[in-house]
N, CA, C and O atoms as a GROMACS GRO file, in nm:
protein
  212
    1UNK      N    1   0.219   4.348  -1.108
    1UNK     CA    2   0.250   4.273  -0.988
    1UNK      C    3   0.246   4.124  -1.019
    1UNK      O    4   0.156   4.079  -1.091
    2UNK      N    5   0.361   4.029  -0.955
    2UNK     CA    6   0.330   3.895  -1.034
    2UNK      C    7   0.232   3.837  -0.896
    2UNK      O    8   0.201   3.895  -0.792
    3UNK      N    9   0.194   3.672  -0.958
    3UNK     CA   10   0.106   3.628  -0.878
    3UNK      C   11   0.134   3.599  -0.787
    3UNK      O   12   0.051   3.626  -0.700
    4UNK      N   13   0.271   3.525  -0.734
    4UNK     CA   14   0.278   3.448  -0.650
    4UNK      C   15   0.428   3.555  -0.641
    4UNK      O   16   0.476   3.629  -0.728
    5UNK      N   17   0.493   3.515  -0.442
    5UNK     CA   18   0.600   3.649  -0.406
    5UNK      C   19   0.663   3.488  -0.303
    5UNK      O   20   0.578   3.415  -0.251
    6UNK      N   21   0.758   3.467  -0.294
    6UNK     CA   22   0.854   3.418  -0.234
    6UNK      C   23   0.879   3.448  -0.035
    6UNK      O   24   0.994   3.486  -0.011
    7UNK      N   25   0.822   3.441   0.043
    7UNK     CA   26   0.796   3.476   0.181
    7UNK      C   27   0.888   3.374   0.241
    7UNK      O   28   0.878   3.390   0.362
    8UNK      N   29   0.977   3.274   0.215
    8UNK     CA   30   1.087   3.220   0.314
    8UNK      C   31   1.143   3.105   0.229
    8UNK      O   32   1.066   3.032   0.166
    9UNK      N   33   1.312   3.081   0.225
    9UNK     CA   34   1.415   3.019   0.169
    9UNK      C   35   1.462   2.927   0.238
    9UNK      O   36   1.529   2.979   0.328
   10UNK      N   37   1.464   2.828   0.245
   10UNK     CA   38   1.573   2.758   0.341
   10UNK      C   39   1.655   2.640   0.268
   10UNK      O   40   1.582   2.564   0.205
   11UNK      N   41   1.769   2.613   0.266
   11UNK     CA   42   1.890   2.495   0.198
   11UNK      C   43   1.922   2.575   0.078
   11UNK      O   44   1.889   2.692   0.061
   12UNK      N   45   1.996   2.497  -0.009
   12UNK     CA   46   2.027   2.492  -0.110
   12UNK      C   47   2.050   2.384  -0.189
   12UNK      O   48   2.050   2.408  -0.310
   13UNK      N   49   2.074   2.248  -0.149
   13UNK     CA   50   1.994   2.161  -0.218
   13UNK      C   51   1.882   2.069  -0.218
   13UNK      O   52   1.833   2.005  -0.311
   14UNK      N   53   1.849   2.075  -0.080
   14UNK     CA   54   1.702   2.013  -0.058
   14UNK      C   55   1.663   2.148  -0.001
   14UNK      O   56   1.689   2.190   0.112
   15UNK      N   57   1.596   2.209  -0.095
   15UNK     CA   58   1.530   2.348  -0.079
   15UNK      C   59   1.362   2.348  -0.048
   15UNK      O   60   1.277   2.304  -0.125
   16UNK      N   61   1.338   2.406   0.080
   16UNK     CA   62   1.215   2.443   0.112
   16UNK      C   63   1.167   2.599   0.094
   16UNK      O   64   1.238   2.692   0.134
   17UNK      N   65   1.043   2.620   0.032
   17UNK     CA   66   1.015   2.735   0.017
   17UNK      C   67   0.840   2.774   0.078
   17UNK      O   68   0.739   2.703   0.080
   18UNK      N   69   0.865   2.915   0.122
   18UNK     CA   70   0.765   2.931   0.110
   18UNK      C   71   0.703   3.053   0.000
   18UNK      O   72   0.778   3.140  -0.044
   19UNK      N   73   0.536   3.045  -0.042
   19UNK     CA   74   0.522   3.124  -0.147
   19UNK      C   75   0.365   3.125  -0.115
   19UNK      O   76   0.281   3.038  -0.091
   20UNK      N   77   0.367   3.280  -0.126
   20UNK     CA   78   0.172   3.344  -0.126
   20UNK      C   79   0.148   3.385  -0.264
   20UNK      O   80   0.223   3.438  -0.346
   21UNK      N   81   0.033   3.350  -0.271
   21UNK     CA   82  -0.064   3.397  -0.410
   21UNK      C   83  -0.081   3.515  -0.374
   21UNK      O   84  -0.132   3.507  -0.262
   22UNK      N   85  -0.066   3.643  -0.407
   22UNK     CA   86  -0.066   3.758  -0.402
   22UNK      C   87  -0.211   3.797  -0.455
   22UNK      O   88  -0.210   3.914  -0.495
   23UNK      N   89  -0.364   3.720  -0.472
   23UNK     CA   90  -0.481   3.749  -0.530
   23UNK      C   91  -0.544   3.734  -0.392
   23UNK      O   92  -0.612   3.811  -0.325
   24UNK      N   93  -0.490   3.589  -0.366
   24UNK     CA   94  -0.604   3.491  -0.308
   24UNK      C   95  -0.545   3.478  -0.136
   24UNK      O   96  -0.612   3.406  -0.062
   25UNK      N   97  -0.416   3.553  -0.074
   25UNK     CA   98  -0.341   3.504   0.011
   25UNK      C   99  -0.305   3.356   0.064
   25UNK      O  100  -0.261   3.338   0.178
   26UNK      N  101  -0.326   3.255  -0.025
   26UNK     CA  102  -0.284   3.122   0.054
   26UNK      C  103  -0.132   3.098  -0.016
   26UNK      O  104  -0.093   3.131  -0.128
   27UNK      N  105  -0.061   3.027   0.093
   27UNK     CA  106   0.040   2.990   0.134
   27UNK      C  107   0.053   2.875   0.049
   27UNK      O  108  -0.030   2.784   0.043
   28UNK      N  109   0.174   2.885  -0.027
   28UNK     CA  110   0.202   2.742  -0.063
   28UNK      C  111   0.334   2.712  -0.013
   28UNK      O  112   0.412   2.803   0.017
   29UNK      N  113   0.376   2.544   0.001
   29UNK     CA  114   0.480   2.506   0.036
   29UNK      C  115   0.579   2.488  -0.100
   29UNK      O  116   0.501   2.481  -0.195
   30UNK      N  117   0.708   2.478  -0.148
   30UNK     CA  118   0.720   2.386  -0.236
   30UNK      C  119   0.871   2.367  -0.174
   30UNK      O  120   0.934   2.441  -0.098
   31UNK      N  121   0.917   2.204  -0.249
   31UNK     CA  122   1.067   2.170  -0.182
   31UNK      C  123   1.060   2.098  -0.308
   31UNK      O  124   0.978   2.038  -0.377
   32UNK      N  125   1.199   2.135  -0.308
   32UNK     CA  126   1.274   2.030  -0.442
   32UNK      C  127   1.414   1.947  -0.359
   32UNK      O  128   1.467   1.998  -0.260
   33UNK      N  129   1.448   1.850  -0.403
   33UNK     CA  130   1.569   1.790  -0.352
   33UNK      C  131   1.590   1.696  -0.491
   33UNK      O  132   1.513   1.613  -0.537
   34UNK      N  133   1.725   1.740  -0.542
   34UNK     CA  134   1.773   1.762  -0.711
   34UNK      C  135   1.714   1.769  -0.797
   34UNK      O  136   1.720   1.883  -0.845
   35UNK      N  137   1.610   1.658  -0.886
   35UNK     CA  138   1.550   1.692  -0.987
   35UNK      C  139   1.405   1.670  -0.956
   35UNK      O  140   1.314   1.663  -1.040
   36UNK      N  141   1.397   1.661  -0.850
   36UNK     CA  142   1.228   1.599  -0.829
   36UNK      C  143   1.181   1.736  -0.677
   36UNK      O  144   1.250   1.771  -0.581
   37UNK      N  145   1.004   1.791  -0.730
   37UNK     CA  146   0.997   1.878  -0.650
   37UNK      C  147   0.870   1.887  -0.644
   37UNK      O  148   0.832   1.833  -0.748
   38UNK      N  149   0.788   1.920  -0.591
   38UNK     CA  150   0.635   1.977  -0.543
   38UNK      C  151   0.636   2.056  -0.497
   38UNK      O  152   0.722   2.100  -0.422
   39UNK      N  153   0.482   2.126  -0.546
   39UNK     CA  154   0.437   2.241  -0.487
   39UNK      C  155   0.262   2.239  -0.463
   39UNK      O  156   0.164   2.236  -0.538
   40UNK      N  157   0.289   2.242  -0.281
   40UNK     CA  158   0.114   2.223  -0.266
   40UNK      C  159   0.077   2.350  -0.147
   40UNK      O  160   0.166   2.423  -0.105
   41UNK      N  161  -0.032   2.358  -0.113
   41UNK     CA  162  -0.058   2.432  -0.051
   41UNK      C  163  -0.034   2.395   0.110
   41UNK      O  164  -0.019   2.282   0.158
   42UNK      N  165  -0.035   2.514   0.174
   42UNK     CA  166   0.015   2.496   0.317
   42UNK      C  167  -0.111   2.506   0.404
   42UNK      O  168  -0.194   2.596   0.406
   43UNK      N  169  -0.106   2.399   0.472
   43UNK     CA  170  -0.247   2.366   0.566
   43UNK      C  171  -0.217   2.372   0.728
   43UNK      O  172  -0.129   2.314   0.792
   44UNK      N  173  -0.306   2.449   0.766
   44UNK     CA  174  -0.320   2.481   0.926
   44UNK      C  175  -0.313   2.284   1.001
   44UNK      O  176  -0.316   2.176   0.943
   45UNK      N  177  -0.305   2.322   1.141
   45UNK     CA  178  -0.350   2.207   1.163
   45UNK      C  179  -0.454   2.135   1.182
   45UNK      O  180  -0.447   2.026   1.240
   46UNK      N  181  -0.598   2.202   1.119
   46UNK     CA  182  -0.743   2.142   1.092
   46UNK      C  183  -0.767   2.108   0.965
   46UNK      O  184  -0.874   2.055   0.933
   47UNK      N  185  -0.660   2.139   0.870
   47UNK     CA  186  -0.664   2.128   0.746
   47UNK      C  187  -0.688   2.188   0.638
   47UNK      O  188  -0.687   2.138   0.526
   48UNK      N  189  -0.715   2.313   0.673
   48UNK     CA  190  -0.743   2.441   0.616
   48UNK      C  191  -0.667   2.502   0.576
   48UNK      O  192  -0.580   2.512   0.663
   49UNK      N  193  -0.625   2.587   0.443
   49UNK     CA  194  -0.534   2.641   0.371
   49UNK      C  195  -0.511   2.772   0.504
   49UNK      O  196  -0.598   2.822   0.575
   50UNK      N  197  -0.351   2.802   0.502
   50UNK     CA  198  -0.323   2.916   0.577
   50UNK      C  199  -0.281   2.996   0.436
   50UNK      O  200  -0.210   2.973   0.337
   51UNK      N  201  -0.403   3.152   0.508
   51UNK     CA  202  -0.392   3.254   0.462
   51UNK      C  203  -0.346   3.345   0.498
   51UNK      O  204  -0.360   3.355   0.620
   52UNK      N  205  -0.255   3.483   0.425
   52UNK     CA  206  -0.194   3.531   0.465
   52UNK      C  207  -0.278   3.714   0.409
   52UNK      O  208  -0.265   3.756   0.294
   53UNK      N  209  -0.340   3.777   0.495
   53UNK     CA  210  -0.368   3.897   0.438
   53UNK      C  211  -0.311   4.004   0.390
   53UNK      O  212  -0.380   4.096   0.345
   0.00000   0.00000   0.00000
């Protein structure tokens, strides 16, 4: 099973994604727009990683 599973797509060139750690359930965000991109974790609105069981 890999670690991390792909849970939502959106664009195609300023691409937003979403992605769960399949160990730990937290949510990460990542977006690229052409060669430049991050990937951080996705936070509730208290600031707390959203987990996904």
């Amino acid at each position: 099973m890999e670690r991390f599973k792909k849970t939502y797509q959106q664009g195609t060139i300023d691409v937003i994604e979403i992605w769960v750690d399949t160990q730990t359930g937290v949510n990460y965000v990542f977006h690229r727009n052409g060669n430049a991109a991050g990937f951080t974790p996705l936070l509730d609105k208290e600031g707390k990683p959203v987990v996904t069981s």
